[in-house]
N, C-alpha and C positions, 0 to 999 in steps of 0.2 A: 423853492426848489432851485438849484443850481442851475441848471437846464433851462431856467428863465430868465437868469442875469448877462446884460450885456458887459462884456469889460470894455471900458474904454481906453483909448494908448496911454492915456496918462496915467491909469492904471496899473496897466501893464510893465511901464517903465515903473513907476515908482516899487512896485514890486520889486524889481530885477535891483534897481539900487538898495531896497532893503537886505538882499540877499545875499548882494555880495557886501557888504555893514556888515552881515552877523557872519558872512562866510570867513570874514577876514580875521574873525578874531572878536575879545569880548567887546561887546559893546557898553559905554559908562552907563550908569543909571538914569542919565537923562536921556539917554539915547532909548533906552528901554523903554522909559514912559511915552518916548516919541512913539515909537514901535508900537507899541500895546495900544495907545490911541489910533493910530494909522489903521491897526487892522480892524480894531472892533470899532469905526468909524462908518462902514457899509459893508455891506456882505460882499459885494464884487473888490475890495481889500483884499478880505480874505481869499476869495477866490482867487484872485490873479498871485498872489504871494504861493494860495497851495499847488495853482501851476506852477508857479517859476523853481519852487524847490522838486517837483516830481520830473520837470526838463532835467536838471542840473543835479540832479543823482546818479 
């Protein structure tokens, strides 16, 4: 459950740097693989990533 993941800052930051990565424009394929690893790495990843894009909408 969402509701039971803590994010931690370093999360949260790495987040906000992925965002503005794919905000800026494409990112290379190794960037991707980075990306795709990063989130499906731990749920609080994803988490803090599906905040930073719902702020920043």
């Amino acid at each position: 459950m969402q509701g039971d993941v803590k994010l931690t800052e370093a999360q949260k930051d790495e987040a906000a740097l992925w965002h503005v990565k794919r905000a800026g424009g494409a990112l290379t394929a190794s960037q991707e693989q980075e990306f795709d690893a990063w989130l499906n790495a731990d749920t609080g990843n994803r988490l803090a990533y599906d905040q930073m894009r719902v702020l920043w909408a």
